[in-house]
VOMAR-898620 format. One record per residue (C-alpha): residue in one letter; x, y, z. Coordinates in pm, whole numbers. Each point is the difference from the previous one (the first is absolute). Layout:
+----+--------+--------+--------+
| aa |   east |  north |     up |
+----+--------+--------+--------+
|  A |      X |      Y |      Z |
...
+----+--------+--------+--------+
END
This chain:
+----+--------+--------+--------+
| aa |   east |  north |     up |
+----+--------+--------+--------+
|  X |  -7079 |  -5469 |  -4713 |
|  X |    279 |   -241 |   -142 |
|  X |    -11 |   -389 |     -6 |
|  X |    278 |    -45 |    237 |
|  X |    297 |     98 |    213 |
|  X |    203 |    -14 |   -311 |
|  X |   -229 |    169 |   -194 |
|  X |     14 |    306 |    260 |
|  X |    366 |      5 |     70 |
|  X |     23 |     60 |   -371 |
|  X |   -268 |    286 |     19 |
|  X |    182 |    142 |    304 |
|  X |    303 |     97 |   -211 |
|  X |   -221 |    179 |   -261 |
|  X |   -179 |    219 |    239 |
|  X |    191 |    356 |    -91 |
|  X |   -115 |    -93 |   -348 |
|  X |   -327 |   -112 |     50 |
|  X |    -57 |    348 |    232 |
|  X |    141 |    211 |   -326 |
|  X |   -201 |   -168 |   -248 |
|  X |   -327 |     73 |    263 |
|  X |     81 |    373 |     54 |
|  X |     44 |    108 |   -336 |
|  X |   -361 |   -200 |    -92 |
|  X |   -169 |    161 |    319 |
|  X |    118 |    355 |    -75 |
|  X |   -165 |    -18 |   -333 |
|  X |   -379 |    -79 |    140 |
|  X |   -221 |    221 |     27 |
|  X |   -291 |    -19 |    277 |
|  X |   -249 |    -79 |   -274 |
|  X |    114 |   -323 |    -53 |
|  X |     22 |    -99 |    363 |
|  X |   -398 |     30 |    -45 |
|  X |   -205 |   -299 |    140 |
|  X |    166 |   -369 |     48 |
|  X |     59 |    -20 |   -330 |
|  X |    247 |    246 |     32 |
|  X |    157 |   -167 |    290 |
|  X |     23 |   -368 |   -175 |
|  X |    154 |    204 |   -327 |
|  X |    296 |    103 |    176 |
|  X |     54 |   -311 |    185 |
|  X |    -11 |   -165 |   -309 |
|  X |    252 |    252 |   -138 |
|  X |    253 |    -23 |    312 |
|  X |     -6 |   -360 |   -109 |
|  X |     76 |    -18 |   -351 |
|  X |    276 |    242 |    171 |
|  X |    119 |   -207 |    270 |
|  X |     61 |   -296 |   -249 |
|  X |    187 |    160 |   -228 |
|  X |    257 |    132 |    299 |
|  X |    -24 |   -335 |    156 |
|  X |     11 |   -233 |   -346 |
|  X |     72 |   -273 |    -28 |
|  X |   -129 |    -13 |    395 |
|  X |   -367 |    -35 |     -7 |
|  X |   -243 |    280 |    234 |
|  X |   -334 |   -133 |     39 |
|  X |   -197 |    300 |    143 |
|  X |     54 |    337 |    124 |
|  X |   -133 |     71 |    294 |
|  X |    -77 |    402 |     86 |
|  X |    -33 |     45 |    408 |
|  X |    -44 |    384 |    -81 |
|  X |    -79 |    236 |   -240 |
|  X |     15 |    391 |     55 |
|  X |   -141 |    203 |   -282 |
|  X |    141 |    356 |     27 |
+----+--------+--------+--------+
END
């Protein structure tokens, strides 16, 4: 979620490095700590502090997950 148009045009042109910066954090969870909803709001809150720092000094104001697959 972005403020704007502007805000995701901006976002749209860091996508390959906002996917990078997600991988190489995803690869290095393990399935304990997807536990519970707490686990869940942890790495939102992580793909965010992520997202922002790809994105800066463009603002992201949530990530939304659709779907997570635990393997």
């Amino acid at each position: 979620e972005v403020a704007g148009e502007d805000q995701a045009a901006v976002v749209r042109q860091f996508v390959p490095r906002i996917l990078d910066s997600f991988h190489m954090y995803l690869r290095a969870i393990t399935p304990e700590e997807l536990q519970g909803a707490e686990g869940v709001y942890r790495i939102k809150e992580e793909l965010l502090v992520r997202t922002n720092e790809a994105v800066r000094p463009a603002q992201v104001r949530d990530v939304l997950v659709r779907e997570m697959l635990v393997q």
